[in-house]
C-alpha positions as CSV (number, residue, x, y, z in Angstrom):
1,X,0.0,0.0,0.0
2,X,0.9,3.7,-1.2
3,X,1.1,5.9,2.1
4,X,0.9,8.6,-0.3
5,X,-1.6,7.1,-3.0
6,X,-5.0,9.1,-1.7
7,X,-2.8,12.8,-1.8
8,X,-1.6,11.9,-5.2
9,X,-5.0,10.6,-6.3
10,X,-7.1,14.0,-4.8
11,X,-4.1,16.3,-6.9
12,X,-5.0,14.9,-10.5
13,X,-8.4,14.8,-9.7
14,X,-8.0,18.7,-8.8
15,X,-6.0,19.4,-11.5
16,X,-8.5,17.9,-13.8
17,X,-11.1,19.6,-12.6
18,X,-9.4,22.8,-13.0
19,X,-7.8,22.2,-16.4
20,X,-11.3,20.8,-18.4
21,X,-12.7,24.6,-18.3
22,X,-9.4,26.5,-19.3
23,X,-8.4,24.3,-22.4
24,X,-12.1,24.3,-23.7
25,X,-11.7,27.7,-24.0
26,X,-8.0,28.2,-24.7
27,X,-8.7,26.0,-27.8
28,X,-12.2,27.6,-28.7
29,X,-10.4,31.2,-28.8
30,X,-7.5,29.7,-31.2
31,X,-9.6,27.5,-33.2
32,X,-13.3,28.1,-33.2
33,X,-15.6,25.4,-33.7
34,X,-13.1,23.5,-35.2
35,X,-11.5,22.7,-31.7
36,X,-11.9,19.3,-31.0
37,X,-11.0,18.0,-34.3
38,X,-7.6,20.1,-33.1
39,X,-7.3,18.4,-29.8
40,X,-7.8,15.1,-31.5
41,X,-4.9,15.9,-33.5
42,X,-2.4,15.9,-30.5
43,X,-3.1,12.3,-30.1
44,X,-1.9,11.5,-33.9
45,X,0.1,9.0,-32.9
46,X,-1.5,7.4,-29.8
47,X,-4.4,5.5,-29.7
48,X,-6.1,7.8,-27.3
49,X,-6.7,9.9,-31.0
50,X,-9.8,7.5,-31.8
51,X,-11.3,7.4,-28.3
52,X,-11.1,10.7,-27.1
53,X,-14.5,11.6,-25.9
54,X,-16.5,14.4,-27.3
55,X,-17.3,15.6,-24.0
56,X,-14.7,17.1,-22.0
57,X,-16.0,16.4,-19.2
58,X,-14.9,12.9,-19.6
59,X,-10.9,14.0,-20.8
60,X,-8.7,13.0,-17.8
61,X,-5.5,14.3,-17.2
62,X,-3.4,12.6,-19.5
63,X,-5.8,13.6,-22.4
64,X,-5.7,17.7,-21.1
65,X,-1.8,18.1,-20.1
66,X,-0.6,16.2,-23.3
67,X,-3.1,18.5,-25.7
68,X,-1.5,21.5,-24.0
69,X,2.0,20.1,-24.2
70,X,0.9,19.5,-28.1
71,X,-0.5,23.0,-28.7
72,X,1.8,24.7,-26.6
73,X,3.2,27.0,-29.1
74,X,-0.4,27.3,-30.6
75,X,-2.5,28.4,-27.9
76,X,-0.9,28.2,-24.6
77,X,2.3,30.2,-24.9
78,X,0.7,33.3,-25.3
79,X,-0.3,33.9,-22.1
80,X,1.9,30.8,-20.1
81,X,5.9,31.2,-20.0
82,X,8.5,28.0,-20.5
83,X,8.2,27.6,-16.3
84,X,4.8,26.6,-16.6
85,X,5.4,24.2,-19.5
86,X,8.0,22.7,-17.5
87,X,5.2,21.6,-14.9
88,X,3.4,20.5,-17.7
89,X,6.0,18.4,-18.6
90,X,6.9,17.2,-15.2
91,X,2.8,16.7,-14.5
92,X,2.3,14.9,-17.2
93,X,5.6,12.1,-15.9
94,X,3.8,12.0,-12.3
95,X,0.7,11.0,-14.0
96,X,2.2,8.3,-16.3
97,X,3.8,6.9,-12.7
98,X,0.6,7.0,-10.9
99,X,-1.5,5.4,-13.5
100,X,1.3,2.5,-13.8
101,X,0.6,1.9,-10.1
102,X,4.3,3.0,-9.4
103,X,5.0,4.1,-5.4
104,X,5.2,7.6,-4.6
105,X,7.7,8.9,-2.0
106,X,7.2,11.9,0.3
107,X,9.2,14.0,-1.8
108,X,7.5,13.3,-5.1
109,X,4.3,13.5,-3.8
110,X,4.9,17.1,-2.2
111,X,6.6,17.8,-5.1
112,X,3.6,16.8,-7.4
113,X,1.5,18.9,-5.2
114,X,3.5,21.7,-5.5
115,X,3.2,22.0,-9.1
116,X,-0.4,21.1,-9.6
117,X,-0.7,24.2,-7.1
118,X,1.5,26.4,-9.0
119,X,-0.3,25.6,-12.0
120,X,-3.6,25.9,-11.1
121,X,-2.7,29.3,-9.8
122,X,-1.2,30.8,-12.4
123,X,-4.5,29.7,-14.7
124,X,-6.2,31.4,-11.7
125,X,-8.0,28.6,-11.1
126,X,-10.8,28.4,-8.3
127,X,-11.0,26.0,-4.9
128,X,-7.7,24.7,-4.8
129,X,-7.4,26.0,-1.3
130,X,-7.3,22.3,0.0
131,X,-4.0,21.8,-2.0
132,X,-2.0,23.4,0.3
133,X,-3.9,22.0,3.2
134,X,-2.7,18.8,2.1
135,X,0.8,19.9,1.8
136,X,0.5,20.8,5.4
137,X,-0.2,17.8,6.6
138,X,2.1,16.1,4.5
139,X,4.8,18.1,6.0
140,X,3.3,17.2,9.8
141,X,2.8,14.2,9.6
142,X,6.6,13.4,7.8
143,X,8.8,16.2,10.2
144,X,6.2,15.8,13.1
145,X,7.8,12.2,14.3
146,X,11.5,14.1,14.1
147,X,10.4,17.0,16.3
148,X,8.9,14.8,18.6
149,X,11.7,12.8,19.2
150,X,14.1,15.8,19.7
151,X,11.6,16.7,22.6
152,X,12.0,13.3,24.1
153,X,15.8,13.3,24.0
154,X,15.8,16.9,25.4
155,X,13.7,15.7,28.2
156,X,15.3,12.7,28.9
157,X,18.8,14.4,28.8
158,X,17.1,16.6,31.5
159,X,16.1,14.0,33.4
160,X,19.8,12.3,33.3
161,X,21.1,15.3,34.6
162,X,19.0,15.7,37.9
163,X,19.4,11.6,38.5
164,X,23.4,12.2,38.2
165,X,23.1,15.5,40.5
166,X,21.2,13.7,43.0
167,X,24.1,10.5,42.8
168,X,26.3,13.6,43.2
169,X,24.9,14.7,46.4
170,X,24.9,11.1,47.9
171,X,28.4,10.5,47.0
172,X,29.3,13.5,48.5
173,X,27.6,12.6,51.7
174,X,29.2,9.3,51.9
175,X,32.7,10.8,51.5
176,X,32.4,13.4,54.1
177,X,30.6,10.9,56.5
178,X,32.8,7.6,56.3
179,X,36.2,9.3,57.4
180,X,34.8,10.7,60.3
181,X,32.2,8.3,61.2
182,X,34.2,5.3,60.6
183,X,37.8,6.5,62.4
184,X,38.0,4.4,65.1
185,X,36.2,1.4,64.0
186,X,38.3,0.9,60.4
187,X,41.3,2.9,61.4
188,X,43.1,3.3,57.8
189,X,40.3,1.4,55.8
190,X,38.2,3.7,55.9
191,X,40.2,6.3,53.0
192,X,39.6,2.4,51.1
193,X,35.9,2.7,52.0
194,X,35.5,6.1,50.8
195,X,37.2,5.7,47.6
196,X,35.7,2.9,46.6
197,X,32.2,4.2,47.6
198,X,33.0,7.3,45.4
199,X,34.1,5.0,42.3
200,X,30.4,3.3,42.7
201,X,28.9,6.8,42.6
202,X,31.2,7.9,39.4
203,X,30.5,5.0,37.8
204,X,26.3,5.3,38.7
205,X,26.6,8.9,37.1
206,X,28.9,8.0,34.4
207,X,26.2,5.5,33.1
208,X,23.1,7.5,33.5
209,X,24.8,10.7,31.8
210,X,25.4,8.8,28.6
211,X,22.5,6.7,28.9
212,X,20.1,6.7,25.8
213,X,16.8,5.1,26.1
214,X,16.1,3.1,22.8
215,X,12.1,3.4,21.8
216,X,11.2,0.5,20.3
217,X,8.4,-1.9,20.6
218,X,4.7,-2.0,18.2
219,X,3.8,1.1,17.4
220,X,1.9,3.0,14.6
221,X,3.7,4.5,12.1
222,X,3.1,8.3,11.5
223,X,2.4,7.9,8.1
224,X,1.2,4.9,6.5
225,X,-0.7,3.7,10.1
226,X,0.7,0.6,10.3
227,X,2.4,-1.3,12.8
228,X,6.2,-1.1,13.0
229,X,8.3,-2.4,15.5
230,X,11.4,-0.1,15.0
231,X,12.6,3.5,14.7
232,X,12.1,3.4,10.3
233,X,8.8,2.1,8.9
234,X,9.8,-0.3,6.3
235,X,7.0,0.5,4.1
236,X,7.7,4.3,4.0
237,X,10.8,3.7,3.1
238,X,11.0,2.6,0.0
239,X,11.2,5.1,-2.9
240,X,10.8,4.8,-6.5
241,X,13.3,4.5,-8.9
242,X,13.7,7.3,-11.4
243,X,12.4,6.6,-15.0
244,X,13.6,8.7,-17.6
245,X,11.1,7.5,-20.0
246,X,8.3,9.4,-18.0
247,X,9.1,12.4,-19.7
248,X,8.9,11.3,-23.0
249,X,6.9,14.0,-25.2
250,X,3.3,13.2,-27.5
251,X,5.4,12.8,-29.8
252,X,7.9,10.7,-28.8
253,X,10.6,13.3,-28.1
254,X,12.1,14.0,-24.3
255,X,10.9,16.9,-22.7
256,X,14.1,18.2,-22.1
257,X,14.8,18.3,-25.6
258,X,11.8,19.5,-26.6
259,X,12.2,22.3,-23.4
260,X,15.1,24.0,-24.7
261,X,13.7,24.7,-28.3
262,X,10.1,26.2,-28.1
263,X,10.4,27.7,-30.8
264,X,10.4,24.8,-33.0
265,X,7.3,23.7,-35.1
266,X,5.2,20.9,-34.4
């Protein structure tokens, strides 16, 4: 199971939602009525070109970020600059991933949100809001375990240094009272007493100073909520390789190639 598979799932929907509107009407102000017979066209060489529904409501976001990768120079250069077609670009490798089923890591997934955000805003899109909600919580809920361990160890370092104070006391107490108490009974001894008394009481301190408790044990993990019996969830963990062939282009080109040369025709 994805920890990060419902975040990544509500961002495409959102950015979806919010793209179905704006390239209807990017494409009906550069083309007219003759729109969707343009939009079919960015799927010449897919097999998405003889399926694509007439309805844009039903155009997920594979179908809306690789028409406005496609008609870029077009219609949406105009009034988008290269940094947004780089998210484009980037969007449209984070859907490929998630449609293949491929695991998401915190950082991709914040990442992911991040763009659809800065996307979405620059289109001025409407109730996105919940975006950076979720990036909120992403950010808790990965840092959140971090901070709350520092607060352990800083109260357990506190907590050493009163129990090695209070040894310190005792010893002291010890070595002033064994000389004197013990004079006559132990004649010279007693210096052996005290010292070794006051070894007991270094060593006491000397342990609980550099002492550091160890949490383990069942608990539940932060992110993914399930049960983990050490310090690194095994299931969070593991991050996804990087595929190079996600940023392939509609037409069959790397976006990084493609990135550099806007100005080349399509």
């Amino acid at each position: 199971m994805d920890p990060f598979q419902d975040s990544v799932t509500l961002a495409l929907d959102t950015l979806t939602v919010a793209l179905r509107p704006y390239v209807r009407k990017r494409l009906e102000d550069a083309f007219g009525d003759d729109w969707f017979e343009v939009a079919r066209g960015s799927f010449r060489n897919d097999r998405t070109y003889g399926n694509l529904p007439a309805d844009i409501d039903d155009w997920d976001a594979h179908a809306l970020l690789s028409i406005m990768w496609d008609q870029w120079n077009a219609v949406f250069r105009q009034q988008l600059s290269l940094f947004e077609r780089s998210l484009v670009a980037e969007l449209r490798a984070f859907r490929n991933r998630w449609a293949h089923q491929r695991t998401f890591s915190f950082d991709d997934t914040y990442r992911l949100l991040d763009s659809v955000q800065r996307l979405l805003a620059r289109i001025d899109a409407d109730n996105t809001a919940h975006l950076g909600e979720i990036k909120f919580d992403l950010l808790r809920d990965e840092f959140g375990e971090a901070i709350n361990a520092q607060a352990r160890e800083t109260e357990n370092q506190r907590e050493r240094w009163v129990t090695a104070f209070v040894y310190f006391m005792c010893c002291s107490v010890f070595v002033y009272l064994i000389p004197n108490a013990f004079a006559e009974t132990l004649g010279e001894l007693r210096w052996a007493l005290t010292t070794a008394v006051a070894m007991c009481f270094g060593y006491l301190i000397y342990k609980r100073v550099r002492h550091r408790p160890v949490q383990v044990g069942p608990h539940e993990c932060r992110r993914c909520r399930r049960i983990i019996y050490g310090t690194n969830c095994p299931y969070c963990s593991r991050t996804a390789s990087f595929d190079a062939d996600e940023f392939l282009g509609a037409d069959g080109e790397s976006s990084s190639q493609t990135l550099v040369r806007p100005g080349q025709p399509r």
